[in-house]
C-alpha positions as CSV (number, residue, x, y, z in Angstrom):
1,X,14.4,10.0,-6.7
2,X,12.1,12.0,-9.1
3,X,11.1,15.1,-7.8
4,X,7.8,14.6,-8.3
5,X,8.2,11.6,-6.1
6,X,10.3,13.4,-3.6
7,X,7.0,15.1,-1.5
8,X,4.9,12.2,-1.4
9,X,7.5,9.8,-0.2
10,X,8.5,12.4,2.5
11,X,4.4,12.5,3.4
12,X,4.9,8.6,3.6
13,X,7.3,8.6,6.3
14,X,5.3,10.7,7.9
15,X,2.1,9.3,7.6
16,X,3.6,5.6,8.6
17,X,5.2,6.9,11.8
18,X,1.7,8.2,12.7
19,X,-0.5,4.8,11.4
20,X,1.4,2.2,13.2
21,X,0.6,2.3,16.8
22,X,-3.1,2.6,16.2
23,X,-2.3,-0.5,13.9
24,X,-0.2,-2.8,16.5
25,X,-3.0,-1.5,19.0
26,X,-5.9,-2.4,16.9
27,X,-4.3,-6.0,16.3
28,X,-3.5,-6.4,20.2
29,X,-7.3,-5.7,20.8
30,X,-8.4,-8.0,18.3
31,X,-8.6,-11.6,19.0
32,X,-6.8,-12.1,15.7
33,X,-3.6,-11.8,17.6
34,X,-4.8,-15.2,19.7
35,X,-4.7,-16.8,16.2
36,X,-0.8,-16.1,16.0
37,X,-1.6,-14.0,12.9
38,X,-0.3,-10.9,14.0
39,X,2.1,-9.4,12.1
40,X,3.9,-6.3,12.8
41,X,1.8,-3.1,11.9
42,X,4.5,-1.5,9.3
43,X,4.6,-4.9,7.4
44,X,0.8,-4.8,7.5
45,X,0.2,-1.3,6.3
46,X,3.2,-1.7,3.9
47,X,2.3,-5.1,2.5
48,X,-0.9,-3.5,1.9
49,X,0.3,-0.4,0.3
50,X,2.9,-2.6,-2.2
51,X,-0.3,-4.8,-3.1
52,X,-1.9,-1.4,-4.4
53,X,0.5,-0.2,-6.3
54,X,1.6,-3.8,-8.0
55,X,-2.1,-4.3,-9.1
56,X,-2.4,-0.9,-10.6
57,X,0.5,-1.2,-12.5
58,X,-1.2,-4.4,-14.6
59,X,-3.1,-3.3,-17.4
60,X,-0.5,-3.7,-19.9
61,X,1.5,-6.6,-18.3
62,X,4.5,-4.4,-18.0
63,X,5.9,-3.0,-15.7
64,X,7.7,0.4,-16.2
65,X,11.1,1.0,-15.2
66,X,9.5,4.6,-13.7
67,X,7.0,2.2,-12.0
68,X,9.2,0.0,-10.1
69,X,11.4,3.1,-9.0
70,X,8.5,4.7,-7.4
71,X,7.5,0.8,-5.5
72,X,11.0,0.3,-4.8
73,X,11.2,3.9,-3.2
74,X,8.7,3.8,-1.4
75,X,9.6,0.6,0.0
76,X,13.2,2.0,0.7
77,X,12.0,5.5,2.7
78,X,9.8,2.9,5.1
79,X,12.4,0.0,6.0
80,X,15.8,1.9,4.8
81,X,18.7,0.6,3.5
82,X,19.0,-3.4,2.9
83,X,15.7,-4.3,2.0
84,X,15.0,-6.9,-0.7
85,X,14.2,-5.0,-3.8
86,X,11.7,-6.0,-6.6
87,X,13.7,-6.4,-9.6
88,X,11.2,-7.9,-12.3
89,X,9.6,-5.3,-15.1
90,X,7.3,-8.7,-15.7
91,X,4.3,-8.3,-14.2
92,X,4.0,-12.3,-13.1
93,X,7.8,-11.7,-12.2
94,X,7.0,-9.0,-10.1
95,X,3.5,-10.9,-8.9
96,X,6.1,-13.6,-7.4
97,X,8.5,-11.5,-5.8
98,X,5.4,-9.5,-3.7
99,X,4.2,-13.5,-2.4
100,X,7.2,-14.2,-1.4
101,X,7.6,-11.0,0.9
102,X,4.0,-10.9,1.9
103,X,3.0,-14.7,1.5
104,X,-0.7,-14.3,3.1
105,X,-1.2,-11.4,1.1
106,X,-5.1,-11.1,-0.6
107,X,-4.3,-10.3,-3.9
108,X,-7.2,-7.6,-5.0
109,X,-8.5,-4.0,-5.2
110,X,-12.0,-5.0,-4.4
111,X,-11.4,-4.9,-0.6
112,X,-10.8,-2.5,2.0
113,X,-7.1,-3.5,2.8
114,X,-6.8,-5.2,6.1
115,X,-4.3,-2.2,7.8
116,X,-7.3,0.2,6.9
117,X,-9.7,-2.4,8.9
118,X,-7.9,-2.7,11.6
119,X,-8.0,1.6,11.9
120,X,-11.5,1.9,11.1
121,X,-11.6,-0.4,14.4
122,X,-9.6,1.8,16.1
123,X,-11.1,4.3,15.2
124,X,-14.6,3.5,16.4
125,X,-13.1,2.7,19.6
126,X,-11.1,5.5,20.6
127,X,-13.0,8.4,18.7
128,X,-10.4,9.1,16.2
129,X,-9.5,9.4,12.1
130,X,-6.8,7.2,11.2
131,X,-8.7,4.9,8.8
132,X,-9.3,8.2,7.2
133,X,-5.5,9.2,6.9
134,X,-4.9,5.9,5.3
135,X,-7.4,6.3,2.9
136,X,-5.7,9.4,1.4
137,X,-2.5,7.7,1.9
138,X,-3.6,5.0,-0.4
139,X,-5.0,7.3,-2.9
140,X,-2.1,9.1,-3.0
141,X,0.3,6.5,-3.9
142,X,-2.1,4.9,-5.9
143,X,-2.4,8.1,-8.1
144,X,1.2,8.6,-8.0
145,X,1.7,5.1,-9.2
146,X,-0.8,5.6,-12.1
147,X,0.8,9.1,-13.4
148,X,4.5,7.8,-12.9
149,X,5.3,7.2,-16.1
150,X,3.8,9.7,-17.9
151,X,1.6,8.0,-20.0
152,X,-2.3,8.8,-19.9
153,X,-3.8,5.0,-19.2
154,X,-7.4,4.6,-19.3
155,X,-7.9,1.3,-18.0
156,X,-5.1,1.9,-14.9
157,X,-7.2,5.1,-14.0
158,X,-10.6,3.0,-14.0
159,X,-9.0,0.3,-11.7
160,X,-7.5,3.5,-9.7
161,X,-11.4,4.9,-9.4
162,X,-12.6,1.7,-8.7
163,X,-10.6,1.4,-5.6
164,X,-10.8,5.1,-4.6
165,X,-15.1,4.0,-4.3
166,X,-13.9,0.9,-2.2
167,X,-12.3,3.2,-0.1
168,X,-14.7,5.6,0.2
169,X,-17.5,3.3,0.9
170,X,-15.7,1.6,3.9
């Protein structure tokens, strides 16, 4: 693991064990879960998170082998050892591997991700911030994924601002 890496991942862990049971209670609230769309709040916020950083990583149809360390790490400090690990540096490659984990999955950086949704619920209910600690989660790992491989990328840092004002609008 990069060193650089090493802090935000450990923030990750963190941040996750603190997002989840507002995100399970948000859903058990909602009458989604009537629906039988519930999904477990980890997989939620996580498919979420993966989306992020696989769309940001797009612009040149590449993926970087410093890219798909930092998705594959993250995805190995949240479910540990034994987890299916993306393995394309194609971008459709790596498009296909992400369905078939998160099938339902909306594809896009111009929405508020649905784990967020469900917290700024939450929040409005119960008084408290955690849409708000998601929000810098996301823009943290969606910086992170940006700088990873050291390469200055105009267009990925556009697509990253875009999303940052998506966030902050919500």
């Amino acid at each position: 693991m990069q060193e650089e890496n090493r802090s935000i991942l450990g923030s990750l862990n963190q941040n996750i064990e603190e997002l989840i049971p507002p995100i399970d209670a948000a859903q058990a609230e909602s009458v989604e879960e009537e629906s039988g769309t519930r999904q477990p709040g980890i997989d939620l916020l996580m498919s979420d998170l993966t989306m992020m950083v696989v769309l940001l990583t797009n612009v040149d149809s590449e993926i970087s082998a410093h890219e798909l360390k930092l998705i594959n790490d993250m995805r190995h400090v949240v479910y540990g050892d034994g987890i299916p690990k993306f393995t394309s540096d194609d971008y459709m490659g790596l498009f296909r591997e992400l369905l078939q984990l998160y099938p339902t999955k909306r594809l896009t950086l111009d929405h508020v991700p649905a784990s967020i949704q469900l917290l700024k619920t939450y929040d409005q209910n119960h008084g408290t911030d955690y849409a708000g600690k998601a929000k810098i989660l996301f823009i943290q790992f969606g910086e992170a994924i940006v700088g990873v491989d050291k390469q200055e990328d105009f267009v990925e840092n556009i697509h990253l601002t875009n999303f940052k004002d998506v966030l902050n609008a919500a």
